[in-house]
Z-matrix of the N, CA and C atoms (Angstrom, degrees):
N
C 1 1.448
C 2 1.525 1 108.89
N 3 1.342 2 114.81 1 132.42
C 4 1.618 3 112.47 2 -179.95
C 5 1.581 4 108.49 3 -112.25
N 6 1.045 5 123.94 4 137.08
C 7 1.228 6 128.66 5 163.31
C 8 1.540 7 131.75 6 -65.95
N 9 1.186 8 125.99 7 119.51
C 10 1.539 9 101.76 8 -169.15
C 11 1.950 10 112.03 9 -90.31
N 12 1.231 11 115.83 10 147.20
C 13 0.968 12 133.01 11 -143.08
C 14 2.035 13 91.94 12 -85.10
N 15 1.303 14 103.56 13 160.49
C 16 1.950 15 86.43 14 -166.24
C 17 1.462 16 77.60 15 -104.92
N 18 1.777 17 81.85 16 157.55
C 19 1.505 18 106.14 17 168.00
C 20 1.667 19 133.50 18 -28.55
N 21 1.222 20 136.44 19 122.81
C 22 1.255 21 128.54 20 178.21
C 23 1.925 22 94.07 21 -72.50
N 24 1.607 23 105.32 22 176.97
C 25 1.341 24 123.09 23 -166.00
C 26 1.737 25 94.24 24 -87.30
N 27 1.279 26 105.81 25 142.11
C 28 1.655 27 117.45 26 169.41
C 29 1.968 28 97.57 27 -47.65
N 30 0.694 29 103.73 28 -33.53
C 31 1.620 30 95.13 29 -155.59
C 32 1.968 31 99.44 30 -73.20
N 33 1.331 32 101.55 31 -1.75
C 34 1.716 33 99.45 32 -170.86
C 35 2.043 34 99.82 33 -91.71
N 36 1.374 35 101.69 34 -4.32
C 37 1.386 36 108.10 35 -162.86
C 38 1.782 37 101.49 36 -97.35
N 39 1.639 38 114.57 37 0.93
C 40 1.399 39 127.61 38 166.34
C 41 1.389 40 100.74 39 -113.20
N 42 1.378 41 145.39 40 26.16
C 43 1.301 42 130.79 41 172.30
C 44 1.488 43 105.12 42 -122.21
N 45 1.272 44 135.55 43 114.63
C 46 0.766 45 166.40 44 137.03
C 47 1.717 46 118.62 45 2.67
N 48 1.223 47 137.13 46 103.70
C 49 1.619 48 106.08 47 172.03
C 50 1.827 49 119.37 48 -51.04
N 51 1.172 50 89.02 49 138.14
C 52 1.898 51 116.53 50 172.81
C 53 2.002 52 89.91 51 -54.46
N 54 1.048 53 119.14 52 89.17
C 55 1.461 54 118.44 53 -175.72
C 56 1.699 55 104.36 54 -64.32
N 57 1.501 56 128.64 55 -46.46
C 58 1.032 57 126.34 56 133.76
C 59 1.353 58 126.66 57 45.18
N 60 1.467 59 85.75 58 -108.10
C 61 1.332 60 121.05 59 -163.95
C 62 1.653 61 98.09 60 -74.02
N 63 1.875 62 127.53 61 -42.09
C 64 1.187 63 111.24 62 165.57
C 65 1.806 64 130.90 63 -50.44
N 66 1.527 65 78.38 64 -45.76
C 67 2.007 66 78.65 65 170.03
C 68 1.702 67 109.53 66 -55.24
N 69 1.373 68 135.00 67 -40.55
C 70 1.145 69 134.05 68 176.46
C 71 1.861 70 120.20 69 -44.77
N 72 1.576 71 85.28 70 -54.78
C 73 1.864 72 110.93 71 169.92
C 74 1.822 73 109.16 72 -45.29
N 75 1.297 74 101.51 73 -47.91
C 76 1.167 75 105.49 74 -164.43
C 77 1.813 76 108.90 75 -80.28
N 78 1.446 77 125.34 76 -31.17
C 79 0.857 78 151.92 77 -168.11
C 80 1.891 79 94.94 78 -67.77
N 81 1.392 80 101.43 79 -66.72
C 82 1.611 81 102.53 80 -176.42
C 83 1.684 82 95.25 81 -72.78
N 84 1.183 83 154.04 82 -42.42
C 85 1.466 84 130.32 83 -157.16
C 86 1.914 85 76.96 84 -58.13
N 87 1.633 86 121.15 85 -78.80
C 88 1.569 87 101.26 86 -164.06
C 89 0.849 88 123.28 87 -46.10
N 90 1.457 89 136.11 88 -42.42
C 91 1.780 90 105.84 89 154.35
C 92 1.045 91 157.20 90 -12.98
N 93 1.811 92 92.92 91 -57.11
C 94 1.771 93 102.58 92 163.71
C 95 0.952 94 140.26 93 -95.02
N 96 1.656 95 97.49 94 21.46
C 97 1.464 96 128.51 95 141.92
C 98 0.980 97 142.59 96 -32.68
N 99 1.516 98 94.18 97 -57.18
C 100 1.481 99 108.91 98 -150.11
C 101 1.789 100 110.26 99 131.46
N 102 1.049 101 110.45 100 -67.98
C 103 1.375 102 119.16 101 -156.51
C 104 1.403 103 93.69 102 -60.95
N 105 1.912 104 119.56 103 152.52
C 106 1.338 105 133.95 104 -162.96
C 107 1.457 106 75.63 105 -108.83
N 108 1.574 107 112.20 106 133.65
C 109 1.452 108 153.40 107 169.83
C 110 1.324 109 120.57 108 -101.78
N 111 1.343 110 129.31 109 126.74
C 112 1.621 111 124.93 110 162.01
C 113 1.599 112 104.17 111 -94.93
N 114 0.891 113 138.24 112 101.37
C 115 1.702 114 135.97 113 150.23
C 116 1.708 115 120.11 114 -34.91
N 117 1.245 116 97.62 115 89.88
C 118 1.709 117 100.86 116 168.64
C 119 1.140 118 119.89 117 -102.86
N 120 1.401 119 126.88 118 -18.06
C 121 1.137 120 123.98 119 -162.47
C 122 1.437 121 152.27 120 -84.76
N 123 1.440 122 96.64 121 -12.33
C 124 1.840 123 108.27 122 -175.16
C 125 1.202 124 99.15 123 -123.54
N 126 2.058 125 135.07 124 4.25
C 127 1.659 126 107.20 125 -167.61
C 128 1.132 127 105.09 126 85.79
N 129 1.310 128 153.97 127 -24.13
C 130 1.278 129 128.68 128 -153.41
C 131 1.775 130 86.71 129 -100.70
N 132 1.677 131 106.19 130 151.29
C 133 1.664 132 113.40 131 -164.08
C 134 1.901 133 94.62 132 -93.31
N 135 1.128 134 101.19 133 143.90
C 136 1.634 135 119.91 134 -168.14
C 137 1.968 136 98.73 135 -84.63
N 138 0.922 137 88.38 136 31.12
C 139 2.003 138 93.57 137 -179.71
C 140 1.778 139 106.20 138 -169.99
N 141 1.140 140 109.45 139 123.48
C 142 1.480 141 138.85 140 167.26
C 143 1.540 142 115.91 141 -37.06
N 144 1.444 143 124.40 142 159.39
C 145 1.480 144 114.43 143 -170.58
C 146 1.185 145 127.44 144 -86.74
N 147 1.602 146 119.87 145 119.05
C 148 1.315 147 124.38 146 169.49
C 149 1.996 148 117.82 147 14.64
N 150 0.807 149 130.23 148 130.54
C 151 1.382 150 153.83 149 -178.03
C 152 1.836 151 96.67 150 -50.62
N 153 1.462 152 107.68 151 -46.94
C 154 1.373 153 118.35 152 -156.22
C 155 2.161 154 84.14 153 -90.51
N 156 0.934 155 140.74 154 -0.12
C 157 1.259 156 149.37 155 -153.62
C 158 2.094 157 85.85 156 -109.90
N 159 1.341 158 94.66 157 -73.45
C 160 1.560 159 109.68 158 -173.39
C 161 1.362 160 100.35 159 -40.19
N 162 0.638 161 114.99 160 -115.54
C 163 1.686 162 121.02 161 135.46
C 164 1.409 163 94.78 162 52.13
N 165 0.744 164 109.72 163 -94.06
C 166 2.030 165 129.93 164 171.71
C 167 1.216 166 123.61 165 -39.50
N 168 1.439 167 107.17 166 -54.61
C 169 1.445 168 114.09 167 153.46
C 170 1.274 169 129.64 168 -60.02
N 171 1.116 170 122.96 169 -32.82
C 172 1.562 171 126.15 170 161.43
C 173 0.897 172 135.66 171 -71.74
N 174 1.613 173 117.65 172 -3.01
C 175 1.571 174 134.48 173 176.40
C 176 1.456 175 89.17 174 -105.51
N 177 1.211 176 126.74 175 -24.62
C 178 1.616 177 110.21 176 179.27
C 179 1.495 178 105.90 177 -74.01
N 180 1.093 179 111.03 178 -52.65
C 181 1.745 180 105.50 179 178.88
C 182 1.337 181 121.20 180 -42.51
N 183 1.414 182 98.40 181 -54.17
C 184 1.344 183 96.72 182 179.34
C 185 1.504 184 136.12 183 -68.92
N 186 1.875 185 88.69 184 -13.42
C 187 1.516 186 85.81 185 167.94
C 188 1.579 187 113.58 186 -108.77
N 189 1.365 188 114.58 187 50.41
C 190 1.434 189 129.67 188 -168.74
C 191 1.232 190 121.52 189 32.70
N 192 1.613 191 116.51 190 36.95
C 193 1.423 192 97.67 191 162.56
C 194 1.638 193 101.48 192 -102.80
N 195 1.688 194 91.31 193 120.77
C 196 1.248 195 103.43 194 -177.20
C 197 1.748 196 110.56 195 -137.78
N 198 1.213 197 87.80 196 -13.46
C 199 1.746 198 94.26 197 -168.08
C 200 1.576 199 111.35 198 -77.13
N 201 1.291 200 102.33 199 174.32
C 202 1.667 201 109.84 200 174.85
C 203 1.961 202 105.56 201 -37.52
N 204 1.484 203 123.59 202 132.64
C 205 1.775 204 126.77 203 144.00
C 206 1.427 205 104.62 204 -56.82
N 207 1.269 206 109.85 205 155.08
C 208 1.710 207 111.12 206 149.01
C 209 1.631 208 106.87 207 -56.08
N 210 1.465 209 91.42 208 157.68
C 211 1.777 210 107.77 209 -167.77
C 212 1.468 211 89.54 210 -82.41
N 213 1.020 212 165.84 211 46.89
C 214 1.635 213 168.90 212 42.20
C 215 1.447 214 130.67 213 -0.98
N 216 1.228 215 107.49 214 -33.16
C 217 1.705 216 136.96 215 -148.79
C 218 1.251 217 97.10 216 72.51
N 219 1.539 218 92.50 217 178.22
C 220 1.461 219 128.53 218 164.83
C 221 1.652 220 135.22 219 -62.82
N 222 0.911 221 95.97 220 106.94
C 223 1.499 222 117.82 221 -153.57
C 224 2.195 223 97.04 222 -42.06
N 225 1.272 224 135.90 223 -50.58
C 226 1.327 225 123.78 224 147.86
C 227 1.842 226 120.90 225 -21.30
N 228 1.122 227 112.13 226 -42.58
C 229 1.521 228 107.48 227 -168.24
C 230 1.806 229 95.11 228 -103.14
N 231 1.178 230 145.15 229 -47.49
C 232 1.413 231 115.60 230 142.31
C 233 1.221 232 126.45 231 -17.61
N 234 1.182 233 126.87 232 -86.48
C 235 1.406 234 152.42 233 173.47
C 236 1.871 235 93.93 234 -20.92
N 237 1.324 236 124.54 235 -96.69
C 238 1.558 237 116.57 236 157.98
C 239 1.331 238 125.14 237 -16.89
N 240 1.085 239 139.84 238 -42.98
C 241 1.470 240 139.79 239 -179.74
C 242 1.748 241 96.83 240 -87.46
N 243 0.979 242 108.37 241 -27.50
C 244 1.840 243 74.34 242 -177.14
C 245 1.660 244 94.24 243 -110.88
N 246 0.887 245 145.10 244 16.53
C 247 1.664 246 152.37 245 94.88
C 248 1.618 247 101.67 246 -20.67
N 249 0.879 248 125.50 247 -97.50
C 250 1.884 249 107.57 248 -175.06
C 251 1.097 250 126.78 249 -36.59
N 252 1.644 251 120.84 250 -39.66
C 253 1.270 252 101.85 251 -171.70
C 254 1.491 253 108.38 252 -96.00
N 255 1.675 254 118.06 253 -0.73
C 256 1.719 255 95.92 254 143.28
C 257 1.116 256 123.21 255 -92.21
N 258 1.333 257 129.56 256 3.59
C 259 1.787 258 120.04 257 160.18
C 260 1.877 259 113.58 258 -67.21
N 261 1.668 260 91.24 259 -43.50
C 262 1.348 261 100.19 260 -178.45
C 263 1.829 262 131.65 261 -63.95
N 264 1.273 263 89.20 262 -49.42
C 265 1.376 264 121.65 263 -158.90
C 266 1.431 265 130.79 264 -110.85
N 267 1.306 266 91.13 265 -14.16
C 268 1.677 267 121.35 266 -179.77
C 269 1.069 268 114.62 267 54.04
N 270 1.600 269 119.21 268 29.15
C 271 1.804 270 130.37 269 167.91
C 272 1.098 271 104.18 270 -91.43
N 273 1.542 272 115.68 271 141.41
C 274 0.882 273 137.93 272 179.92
C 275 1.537 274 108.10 273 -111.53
N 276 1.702 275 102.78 274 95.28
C 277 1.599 276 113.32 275 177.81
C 278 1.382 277 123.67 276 -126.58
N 279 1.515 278 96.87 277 113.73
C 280 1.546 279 103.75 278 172.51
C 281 1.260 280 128.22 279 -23.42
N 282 1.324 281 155.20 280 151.04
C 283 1.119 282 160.59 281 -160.61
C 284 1.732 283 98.98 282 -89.38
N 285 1.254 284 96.03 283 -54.69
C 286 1.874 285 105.98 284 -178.35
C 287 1.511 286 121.23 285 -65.14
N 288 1.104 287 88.39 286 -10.32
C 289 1.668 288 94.98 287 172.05
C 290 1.818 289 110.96 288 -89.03
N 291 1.156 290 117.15 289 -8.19
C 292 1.768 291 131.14 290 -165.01
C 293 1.506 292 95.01 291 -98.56
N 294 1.393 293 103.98 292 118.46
C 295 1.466 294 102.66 293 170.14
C 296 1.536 295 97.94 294 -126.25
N 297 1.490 296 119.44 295 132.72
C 298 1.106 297 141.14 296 148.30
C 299 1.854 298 131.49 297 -51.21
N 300 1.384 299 108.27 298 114.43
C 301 1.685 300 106.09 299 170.76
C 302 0.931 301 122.90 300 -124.01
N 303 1.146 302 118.40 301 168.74
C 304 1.646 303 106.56 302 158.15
C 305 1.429 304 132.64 303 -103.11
N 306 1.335 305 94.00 304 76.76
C 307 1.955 306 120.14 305 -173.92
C 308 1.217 307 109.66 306 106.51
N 309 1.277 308 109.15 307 144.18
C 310 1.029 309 119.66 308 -172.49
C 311 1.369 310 113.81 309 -78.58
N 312 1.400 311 134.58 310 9.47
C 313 1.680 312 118.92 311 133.09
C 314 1.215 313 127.04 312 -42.31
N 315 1.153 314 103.05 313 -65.65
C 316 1.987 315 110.57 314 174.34
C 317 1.173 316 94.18 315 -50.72
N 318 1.090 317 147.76 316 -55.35
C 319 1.757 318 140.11 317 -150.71
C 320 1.781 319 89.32 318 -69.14
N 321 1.415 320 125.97 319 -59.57
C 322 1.312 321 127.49 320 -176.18
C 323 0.977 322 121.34 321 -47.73
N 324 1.508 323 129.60 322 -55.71
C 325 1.172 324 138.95 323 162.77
C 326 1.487 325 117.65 324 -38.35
N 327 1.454 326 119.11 325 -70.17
C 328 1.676 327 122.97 326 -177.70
C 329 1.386 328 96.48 327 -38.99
N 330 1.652 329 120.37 328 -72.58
C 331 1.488 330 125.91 329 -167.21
C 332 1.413 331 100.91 330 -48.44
N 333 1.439 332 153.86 331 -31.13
C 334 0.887 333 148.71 332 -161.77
C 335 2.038 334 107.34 333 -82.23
N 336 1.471 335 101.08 334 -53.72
C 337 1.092 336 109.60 335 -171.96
C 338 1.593 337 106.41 336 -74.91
N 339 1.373 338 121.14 337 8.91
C 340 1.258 339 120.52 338 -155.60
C 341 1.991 340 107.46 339 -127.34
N 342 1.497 341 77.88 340 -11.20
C 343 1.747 342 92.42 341 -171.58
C 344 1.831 343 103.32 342 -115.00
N 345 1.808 344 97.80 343 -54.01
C 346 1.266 345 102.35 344 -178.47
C 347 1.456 346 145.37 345 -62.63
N 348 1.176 347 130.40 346 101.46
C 349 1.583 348 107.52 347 -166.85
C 350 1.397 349 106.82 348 -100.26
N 351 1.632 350 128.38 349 158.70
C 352 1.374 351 132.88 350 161.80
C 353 1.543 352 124.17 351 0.57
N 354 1.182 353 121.59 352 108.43
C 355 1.652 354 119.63 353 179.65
C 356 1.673 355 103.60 354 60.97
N 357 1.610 356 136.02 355 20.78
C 358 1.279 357 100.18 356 155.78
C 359 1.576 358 108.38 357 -85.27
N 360 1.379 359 110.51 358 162.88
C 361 1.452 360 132.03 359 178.59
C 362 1.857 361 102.82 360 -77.42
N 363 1.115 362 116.67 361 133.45
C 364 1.556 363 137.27 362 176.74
C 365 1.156 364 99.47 363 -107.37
N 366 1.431 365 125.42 364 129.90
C 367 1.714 366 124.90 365 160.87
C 368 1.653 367 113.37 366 -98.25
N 369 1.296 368 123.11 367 95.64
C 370 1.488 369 103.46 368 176.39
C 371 1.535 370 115.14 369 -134.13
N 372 1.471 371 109.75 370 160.32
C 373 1.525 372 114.07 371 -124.25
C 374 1.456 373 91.85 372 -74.75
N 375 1.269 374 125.88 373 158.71
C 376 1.438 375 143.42 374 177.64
C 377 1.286 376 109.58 375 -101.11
N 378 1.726 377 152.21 376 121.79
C 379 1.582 378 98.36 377 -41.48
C 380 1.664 379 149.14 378 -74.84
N 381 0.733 380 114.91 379 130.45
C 382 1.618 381 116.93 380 -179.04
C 383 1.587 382 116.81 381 -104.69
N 384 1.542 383 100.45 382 176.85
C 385 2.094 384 97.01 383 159.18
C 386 1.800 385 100.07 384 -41.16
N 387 1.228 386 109.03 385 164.18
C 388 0.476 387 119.42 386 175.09
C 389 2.219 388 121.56 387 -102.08
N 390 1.324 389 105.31 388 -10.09
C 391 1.265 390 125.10 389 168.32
C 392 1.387 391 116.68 390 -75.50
N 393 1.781 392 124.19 391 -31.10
C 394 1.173 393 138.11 392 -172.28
C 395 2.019 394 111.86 393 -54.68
N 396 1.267 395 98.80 394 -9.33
C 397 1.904 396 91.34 395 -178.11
C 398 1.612 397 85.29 396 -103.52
N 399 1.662 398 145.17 397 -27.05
C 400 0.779 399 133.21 398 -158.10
C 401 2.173 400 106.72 399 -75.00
N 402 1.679 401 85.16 400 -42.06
C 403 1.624 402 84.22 401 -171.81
C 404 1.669 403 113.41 402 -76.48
N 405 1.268 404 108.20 403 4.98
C 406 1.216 405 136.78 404 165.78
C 407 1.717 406 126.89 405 -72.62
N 408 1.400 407 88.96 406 -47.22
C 409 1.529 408 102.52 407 -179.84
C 410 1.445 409 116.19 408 -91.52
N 411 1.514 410 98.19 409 -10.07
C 412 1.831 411 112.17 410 -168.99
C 413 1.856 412 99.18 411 -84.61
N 414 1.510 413 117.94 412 -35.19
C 415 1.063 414 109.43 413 165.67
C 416 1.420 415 118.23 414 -89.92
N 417 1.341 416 125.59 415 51.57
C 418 1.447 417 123.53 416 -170.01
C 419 1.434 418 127.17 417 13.60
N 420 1.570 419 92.31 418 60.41
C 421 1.932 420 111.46 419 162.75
C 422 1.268 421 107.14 420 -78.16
N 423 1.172 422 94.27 421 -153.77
C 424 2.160 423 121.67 422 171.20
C 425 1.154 424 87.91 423 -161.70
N 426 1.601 425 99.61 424 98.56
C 427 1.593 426 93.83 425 153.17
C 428 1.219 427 118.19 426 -88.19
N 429 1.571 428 126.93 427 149.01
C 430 1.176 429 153.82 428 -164.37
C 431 1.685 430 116.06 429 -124.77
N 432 1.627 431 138.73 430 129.63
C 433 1.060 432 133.22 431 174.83
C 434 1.268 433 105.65 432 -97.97
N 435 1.596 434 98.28 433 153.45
C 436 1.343 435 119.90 434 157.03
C 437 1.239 436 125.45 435 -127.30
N 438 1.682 437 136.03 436 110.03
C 439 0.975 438 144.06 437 -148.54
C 440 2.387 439 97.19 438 -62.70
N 441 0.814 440 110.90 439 138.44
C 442 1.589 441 116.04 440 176.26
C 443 1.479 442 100.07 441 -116.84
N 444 1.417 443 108.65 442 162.52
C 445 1.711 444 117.70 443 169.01
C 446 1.153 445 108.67 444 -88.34
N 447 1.380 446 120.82 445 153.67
C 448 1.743 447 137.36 446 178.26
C 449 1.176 448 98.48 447 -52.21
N 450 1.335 449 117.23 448 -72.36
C 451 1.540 450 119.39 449 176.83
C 452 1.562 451 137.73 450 -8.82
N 453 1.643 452 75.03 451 -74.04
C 454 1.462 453 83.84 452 -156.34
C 455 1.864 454 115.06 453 -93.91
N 456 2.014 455 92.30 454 -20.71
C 457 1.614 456 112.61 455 -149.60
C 458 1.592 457 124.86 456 59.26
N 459 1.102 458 104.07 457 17.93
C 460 1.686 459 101.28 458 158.67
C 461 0.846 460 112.89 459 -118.95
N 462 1.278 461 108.38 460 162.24
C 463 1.997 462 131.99 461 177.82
C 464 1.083 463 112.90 462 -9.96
N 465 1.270 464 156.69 463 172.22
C 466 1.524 465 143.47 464 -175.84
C 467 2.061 466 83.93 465 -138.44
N 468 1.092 467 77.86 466 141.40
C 469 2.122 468 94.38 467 -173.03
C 470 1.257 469 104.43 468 -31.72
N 471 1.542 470 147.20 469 -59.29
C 472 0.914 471 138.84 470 164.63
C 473 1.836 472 131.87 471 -32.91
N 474 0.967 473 94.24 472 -31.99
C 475 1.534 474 111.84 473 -146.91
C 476 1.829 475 76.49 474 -98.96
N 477 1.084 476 117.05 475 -57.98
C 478 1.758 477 121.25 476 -179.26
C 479 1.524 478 110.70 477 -44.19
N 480 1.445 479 92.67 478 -42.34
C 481 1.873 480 80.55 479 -173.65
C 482 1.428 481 103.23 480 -83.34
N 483 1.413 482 136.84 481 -16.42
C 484 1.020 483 151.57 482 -162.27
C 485 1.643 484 100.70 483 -89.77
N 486 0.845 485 121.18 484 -5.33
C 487 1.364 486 136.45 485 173.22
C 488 1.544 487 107.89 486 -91.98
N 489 1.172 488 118.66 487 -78.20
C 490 1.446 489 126.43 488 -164.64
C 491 1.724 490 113.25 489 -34.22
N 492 1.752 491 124.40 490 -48.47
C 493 1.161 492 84.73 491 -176.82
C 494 1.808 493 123.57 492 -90.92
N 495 1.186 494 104.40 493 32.86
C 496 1.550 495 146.23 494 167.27
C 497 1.786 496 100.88 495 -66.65
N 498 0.907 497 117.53 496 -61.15
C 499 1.482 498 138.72 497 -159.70
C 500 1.770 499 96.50 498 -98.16
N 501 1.227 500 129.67 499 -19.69
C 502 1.302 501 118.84 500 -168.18
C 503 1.892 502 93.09 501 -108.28
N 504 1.253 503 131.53 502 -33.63
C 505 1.345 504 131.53 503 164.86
C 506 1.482 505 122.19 504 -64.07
N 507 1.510 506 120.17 505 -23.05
C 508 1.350 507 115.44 506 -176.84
C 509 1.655 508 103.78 507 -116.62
N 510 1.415 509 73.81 508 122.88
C 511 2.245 510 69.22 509 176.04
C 512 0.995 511 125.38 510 -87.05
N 513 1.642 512 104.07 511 -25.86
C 514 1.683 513 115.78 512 164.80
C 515 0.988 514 113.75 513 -83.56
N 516 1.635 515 128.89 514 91.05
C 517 1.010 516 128.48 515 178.21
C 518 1.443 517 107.73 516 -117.60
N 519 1.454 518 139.16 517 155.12
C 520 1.621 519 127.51 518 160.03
C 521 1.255 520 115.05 519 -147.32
N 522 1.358 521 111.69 520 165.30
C 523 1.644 522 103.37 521 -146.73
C 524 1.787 523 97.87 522 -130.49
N 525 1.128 524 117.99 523 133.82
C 526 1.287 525 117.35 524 -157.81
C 527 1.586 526 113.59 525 -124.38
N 528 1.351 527 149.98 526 121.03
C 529 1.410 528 111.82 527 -156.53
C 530 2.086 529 76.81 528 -147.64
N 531 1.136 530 98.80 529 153.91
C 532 1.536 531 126.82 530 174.20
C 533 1.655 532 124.32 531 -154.19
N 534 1.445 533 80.97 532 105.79
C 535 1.742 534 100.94 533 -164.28
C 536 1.346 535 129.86 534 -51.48
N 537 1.513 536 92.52 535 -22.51
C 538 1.773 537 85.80 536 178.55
C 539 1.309 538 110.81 537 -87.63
N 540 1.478 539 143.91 538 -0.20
C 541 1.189 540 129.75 539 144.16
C 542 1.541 541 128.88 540 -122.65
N 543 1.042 542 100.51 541 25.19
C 544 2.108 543 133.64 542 -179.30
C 545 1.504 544 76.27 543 37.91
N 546 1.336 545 124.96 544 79.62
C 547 1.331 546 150.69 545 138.55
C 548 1.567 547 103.86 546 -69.66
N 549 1.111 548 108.11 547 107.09
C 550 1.673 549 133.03 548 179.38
C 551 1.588 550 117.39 549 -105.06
N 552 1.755 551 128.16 550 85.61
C 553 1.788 552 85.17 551 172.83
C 554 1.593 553 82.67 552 -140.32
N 555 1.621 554 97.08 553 157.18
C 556 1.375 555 128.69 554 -165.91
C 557 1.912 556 89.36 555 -100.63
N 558 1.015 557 122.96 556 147.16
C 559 1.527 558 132.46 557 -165.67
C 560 1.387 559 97.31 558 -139.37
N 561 1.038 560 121.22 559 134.79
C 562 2.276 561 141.30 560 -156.82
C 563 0.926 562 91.72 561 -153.12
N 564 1.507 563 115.86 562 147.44
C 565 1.397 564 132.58 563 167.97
C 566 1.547 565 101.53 564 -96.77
N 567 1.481 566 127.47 565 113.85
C 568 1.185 567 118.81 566 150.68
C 569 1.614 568 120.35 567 -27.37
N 570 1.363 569 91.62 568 147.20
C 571 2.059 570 110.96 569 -163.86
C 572 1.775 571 98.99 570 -111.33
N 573 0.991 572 126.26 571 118.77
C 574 1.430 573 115.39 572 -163.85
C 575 1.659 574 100.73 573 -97.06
């Protein structure tokens, strides 16, 4: 006797497959083929962690840290990250404000569900990840593109000034940025 499995949520019937991750699918079946593959596609690095990394990890085991971090991280690796970005960046960011994930999906997502409310509009850059309209749509946004330059990945001159009185009508605006693809979007509350 099989049980039938319950309905998924209406909202999975506007999400799109992660195309992605199919090119990935498709990538390893020829692999286990046979055929020699280069992996370009998701970011992830085609070689294992540094020696001096292992290393690290193997002194953690052994010194039993193995259990759950705080759902923040660990207050050392906060502490370091907002240490860089005033060495780097010359911001000055609280430690408690730094939350730790594991990838910056989860990081997108939380900030999304945490910023976005029902029908506001998301601006994010055209091209981007390609997941970035999903964690968008998962907190019932609208994401919206904005075409960026090859170059640089920002706004392209048109599109910048075409912005501003964008930014001068909404006061609630917030600004969201993720470095590995200078993923930029400004978030508005629709005006009814």
């Amino acid at each position: 006797m099989t049980t039938a499995l319950p309905a998924l949520s209406l909202r999975n019937d506007a999400i799109a497959p992660f195309q992605t991750m199919e090119l990935v699918k498709s990538a390893q079946a020829l692999e286990a083929s046979g055929r020699s593959i280069i992996h370009m596609s998701i970011g992830e690095p085609d070689f294992t962690a540094t020696p001096s990394v292992i290393e690290a990890l193997n002194q953690a085991l052994a010194n039993g840290k193995s259990q759950y971090t705080p759902a923040l991280g660990i207050a050392p690796l906060r502490e370091a990250i907002a240490t860089h970005y005033l060495r780097t960046e010359a911001l000055v960011v609280d430690p408690a404000c730094v939350i730790v994930t594991a990838g910056a999906s989860a990081a997108l997502t939380l900030a999304c569900l945490a910023l976005v409310n029902p029908g506001d509009e998301v601006l994010l850059t055209d091209p981007s990840y390609p997941c970035n309209r999903h964690f968008v749509a998962a907190a019932n946004g609208i994401p919206k593109t904005i075409p960026v330059g090859a170059e640089t990945m920002r706004p392209t001159a048109g599109v910048s000034e075409s912005l501003q009185p964008l930014r001068a009508c909404f006061a609630q605006a917030s600004l969201f940025a993720h470095s590995h693809d200078h993923l930029a979007g400004w978030r508005h509350r629709r005006r009814s």
